[in-house]
Each structure stands twice: as structure tokens, then as C-alpha cells.
N, C-alpha and C positions, 0 to 999 in steps of 0.2 A: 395130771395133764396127759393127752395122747400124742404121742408122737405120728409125724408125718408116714403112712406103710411104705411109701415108695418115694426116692429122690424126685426132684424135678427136673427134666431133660432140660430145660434151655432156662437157667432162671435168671432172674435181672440180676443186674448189680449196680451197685451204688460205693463208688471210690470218695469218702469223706474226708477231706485235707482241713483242717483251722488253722489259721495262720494269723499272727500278731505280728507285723515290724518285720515282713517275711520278705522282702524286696529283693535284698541279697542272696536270699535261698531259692527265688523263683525261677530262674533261668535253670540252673540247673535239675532243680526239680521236674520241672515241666520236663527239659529234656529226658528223664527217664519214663515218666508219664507218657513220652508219645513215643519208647520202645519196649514198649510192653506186649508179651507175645501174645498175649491174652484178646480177643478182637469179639466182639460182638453187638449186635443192634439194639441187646438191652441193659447196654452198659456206658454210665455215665462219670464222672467224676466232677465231684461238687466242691470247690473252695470257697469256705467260708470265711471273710475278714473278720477278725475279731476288735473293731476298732482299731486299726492301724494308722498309726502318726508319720508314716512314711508313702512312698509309691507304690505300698500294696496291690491298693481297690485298680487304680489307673493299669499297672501293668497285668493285671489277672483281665480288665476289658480287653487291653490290645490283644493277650494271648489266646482269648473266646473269638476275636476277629479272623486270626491268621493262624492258629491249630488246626490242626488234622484231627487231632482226638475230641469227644462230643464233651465237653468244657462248659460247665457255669459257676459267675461267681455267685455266691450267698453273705448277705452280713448280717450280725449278730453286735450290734452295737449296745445293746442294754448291761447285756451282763458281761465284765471280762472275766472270763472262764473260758477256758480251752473247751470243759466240757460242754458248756452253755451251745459254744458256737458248733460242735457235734452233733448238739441236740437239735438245733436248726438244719442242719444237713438230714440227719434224720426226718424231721417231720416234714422236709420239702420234696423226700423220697418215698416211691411207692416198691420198692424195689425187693426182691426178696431176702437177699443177701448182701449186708452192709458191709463195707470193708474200710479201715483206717488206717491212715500213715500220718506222720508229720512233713512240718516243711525242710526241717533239716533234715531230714532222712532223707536217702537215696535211690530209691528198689533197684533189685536188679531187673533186670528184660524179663525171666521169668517169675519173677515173686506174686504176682495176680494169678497166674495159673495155676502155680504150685498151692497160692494159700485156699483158693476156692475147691481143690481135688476133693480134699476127704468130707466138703459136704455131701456126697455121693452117697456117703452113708448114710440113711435117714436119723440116724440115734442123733448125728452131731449136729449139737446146737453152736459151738466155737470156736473157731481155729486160732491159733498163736504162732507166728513166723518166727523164723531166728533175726535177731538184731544183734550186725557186727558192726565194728569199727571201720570208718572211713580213716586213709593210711593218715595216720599221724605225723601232725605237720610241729609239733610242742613238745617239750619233758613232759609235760603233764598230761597230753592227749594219749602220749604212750604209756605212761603208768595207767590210764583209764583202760587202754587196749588190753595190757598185759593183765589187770584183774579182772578182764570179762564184763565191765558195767554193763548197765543194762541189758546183760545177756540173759535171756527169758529160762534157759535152764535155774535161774535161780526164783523166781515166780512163779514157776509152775511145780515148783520143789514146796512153794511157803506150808509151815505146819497147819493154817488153821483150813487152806483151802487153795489149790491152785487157782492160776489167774494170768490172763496173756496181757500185757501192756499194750497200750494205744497205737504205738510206735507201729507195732505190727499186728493187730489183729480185725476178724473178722468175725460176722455174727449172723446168726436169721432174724429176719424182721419178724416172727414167730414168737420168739423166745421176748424180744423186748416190747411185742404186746401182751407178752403175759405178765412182766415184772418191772415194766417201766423202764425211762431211759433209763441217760446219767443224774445226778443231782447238780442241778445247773451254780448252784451257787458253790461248786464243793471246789477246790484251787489244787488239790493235789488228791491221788489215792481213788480218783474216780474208777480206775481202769477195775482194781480190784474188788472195789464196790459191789461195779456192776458186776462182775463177771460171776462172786461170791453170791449173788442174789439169784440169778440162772442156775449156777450149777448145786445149792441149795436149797432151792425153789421148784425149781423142777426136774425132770427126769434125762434135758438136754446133757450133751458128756463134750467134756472140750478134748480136744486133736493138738498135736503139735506135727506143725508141716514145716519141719529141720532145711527142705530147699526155698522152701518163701523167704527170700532173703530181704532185707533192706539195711542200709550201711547208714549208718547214723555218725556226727561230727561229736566226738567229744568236748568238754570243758577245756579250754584251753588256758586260761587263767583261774590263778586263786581265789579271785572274788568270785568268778562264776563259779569253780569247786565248791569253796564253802557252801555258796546258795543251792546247789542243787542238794547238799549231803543237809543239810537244813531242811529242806522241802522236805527229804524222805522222812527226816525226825515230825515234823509236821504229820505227815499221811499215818507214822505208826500213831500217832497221839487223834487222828481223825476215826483211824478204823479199828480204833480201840472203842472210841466212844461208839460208834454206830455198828458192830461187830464183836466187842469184848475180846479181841484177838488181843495177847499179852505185847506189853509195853517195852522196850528195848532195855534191858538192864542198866542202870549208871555205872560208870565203870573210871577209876582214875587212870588216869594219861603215865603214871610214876611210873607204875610195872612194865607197863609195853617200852617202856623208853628206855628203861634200865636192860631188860633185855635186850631189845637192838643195841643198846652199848654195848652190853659185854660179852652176845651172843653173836647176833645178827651181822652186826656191823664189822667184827673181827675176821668171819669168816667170809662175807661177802668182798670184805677189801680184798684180801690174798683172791678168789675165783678173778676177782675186776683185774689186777696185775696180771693173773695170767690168764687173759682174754675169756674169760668162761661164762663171766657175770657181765653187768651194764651197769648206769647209773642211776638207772630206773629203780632196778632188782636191790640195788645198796640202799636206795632211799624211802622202797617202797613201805616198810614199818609204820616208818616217821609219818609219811601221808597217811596213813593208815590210821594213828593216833590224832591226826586233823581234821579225819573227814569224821573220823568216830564221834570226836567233842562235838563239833556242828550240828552231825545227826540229834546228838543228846540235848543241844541247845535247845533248835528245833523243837523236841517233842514236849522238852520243860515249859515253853513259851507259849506253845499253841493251844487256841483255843477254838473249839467247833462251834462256829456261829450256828443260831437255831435255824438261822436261812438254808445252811446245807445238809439240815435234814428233809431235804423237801427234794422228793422223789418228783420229776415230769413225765406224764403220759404222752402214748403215738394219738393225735390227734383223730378221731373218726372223720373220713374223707365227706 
């Protein structure tokens, strides 16, 4: 493949949001969407409902009536797949550079400017924003803070091949005419997928733009813990099959426990008496041994439907 010899001075963009049961997250959303420093006449932002059983569709019409910012909805009701409904936003886009966030995420005012910079560079085919924590409102939202979830330093570290999450990132419409979208049927692991498909497919290089911020809401309950730390067991057990990336070790819950008994937890008590530690910091092992099992459940249980080896093309206009 050749690469692009020179940037493009004003290129389109296309801001892709999916959104399921997003009703609660739209208000706020929107309001960071329309302080965005980033301003231009060939830049759009497309929400796509993914089948939502709530006031999604309704409240994304009213906010295409009365925004400032250039707002359409799109839906995607065949497949529920986050990616599916991506892939719509995609093929309803002529734009050159596609950019994605979710609905619970937050951007800051500059996170659009910031993430689109280093395509300046002709080499880059993919930018990867930083995704922090919105302030913790739960015990658990703050042990998520405190061990940096979804912080893309750990994604763009993975052994088999860096990779920006959905959350924050960005692409050339380039790159995913040369190697297809996402896999519409695929429910977790898509981000890495694709992104492993570009950057060993072709000669595109991913970027990490550290000020493209968006602030994303933790897990604040256990049931929704488990399920996320479940999903990621899933996506190891998905991108093993379609990638041969190595399987997450099994590992018993005994040792880790017994250490924080007679390690962990002795010395954590004494810093918590005197003020050094938190309850977070004392318990954080324990959750650690929770989410660990889930993950392992996850990837023992899952199974890659043949549907989600099925790569979608940019459609010829």
C-alpha cells in the first residue's frame, strides 16, 4: 500500500457515537458535543441508535431540531452490535477521517482537536485518545479509577499488537477501504480487531494523542463489574480465535487471597489507621481476585459465532 505524500489541508470528519438505552447519557453528552473547540463545515457527527427500548431515537430528533452543532440520527436495528451500528455510521459517511466515542463517555472541549492533530502526519493511519475516569460517585467506581480501567496505556502496550479502543479513537477512511470495517456480528474485541488488521495489513502507524481526552463513567455496581470483566474474558477467547493472540492463563483465586491475608491486608490496615491508605487501596486485591475469575469465566464459556468472522466493506458510492 502507498501512503498518502502530503496531509490533507481541511479534511472532513465524521464524529460516530452508537448508542443502546443511551437516554440518560444524551443530555450530557450532547452537551460536550456542542463545546467542542474543534469547528468546521466538513464536520458532522452521526448517532446511531442501536435498537433502543428507551427515548433514544425521540430525544436524538429533538436535539437534530434545536443544536447548533451539524447532528444526525442513524439506526442500525438489524444487528445489536455496537460495532454493527459503527459500521452504519461509517457507510453513511463520505468523510475522510472517522472519529469515535461512546455515549457514556464525556470529551473534553478539546479532545476533537487534540485527537485529529497527528493526522498531519501523512504515515498515520490511527489516533488513540487518553480515557479517564469521570469523578467517582461509588467504592467501586473508585477502585476502577484507581487501577486506571480502560486507560489505553494498557492497549497500546498489548504483546501481540497495539490497539486504541472505541471509546477514544480515530481513523482514515483510507485505511478501512483497504481492510474493511468492523465485524458486524462481533459483541466485544472489535476495536482491537480492527485496528490489528490496519496496522498488520498495511504500512498506516497508530499515534497516541495523551490531550484527546474523554472521561468515561465507571462500573458502579457488581453485577455490572462482573459483566464487563466477563466481556474482556470473552474478547481474549474471540481474538484468539481470529488472531491466535495467547489465552489469559487460568489461575486459582487461593494464592492471591492468601496473600492479601497475610500480606496485603496487614499492612494496608496499619497505612488506613494512619490516614496513608483508603478502603479502596485495603480491598483492592480482593476485587482483583473477582474480576480476575469473571475474566477466566468469560473466556472458558465463549464461543465465536461463525457470523463474527464476517468482515463488512465501505460500500462503492
Amino acid at each position: 500500500m502507498t501512503l498518502s505524500s502530503s496531509p490533507t489541508p481541511h479534511p472532513s470528519v465524521s464524529v460516530i457515537i452508537p448508542i443502546y438505552n443511551g437516554a440518560a447519557d444524551l443530555p450530557d453528552l450532547l452537551s460536550c458535543l456542542e463545546q467542542q473547540t474543534y469547528q468546521s463545515e466538513t464536520l458532522d457527527y452521526l448517532l446511531v441508535d442501536n435498537n433502543s427500548q428507551d427515548d433514544t431515537a425521540r430525544l436524538i430528533e429533538d436535539a437534530v431540531k434545536t443544536t447548533s452543532i451539524p447532528l444526525k440520527l442513524l439506526s442500525e436495528a438489524k444487528i445489536q452490535s455496537s460495532y454493527a451500528a459503527r459500521n452504519r455510521g461509517i457507510q453513511s459517511s463520505n468523510s475522510d477521517l472517522i472519529a469515535f466515542t461512546d455515549a457514556d463517555c464525556r470529551p473534553e472541549p478539546t479532545w476533537l482537536e487534540q485527537l485529529l492533530q497527528p493526522f498531519n502526519q501523512p504515515e498515520v493511519g490511527l489516533v488513540a485518545g487518553e480515557i479517564l475516569a469521570l469523578p467517582p460517585q461509588t467504592f467501586l467506581e473508585r477502585y476502577a479509577e484507581q487501577q486506571k480501567t480502560l486507560c489505553q496505556a494498557y492497549t497500546l502496550e498489548h504483546p501481540y499488537c497495539p490497539y486504541g479502543q472505541t471509546a477514544n479513537l480515530a481513523m482514515r477512511r483510507q485505511a478501512l477501504e483497504t481492510v474493511g470495517l468492523f465485524r458486524p456480528h462481533l459483541t466485544t474485541g472489535g476495536d482491537a480487531d480492527l485496528c490489528w488488521r490496519i496496522l498488520r495489513g498495511t504500512d498506516w502507524q497508530l499515534k497516541f494523542a495523551q490531550r484527546a481526552i474523554v472521561r468515561h463513567r465507571h462500573r458502579a455496581t457488581w453485577e455490572e463489574l462482573e459483566k464487563q470483566w466477563q466481556r474482556y474474558g470473552e474478547s481474549n477467547r474471540y481474538l484468539h480465535e481470529l488472531h491466535g493472540v495467547d489465552l489469559q492463563p487460568s489461575q486459582s483465586p487461593v494464592r492471591p487471597m492468601l496473600r492479601w491475608f497475610l500480606k496485603s491486608l496487614p499492612r494496608e490496615t496499619v497505612k488506613l489507621a494512619l490516614g496513608r491508605s483508603n478502603l479502596v487501596s485495603l480491598c483492592a486485591p480482593l476485587i482483583g481476585v473477582y474480576t480476575s475469575q469473571a475474566r477466566q469465566r468469560g473466556q472458558a464459556e465463549a464461543q465465536l459465532p461463525d457470523a463474527a468472522r464476517d468482515i463488512e466493506y465501505v460500500k462503492k458510492p
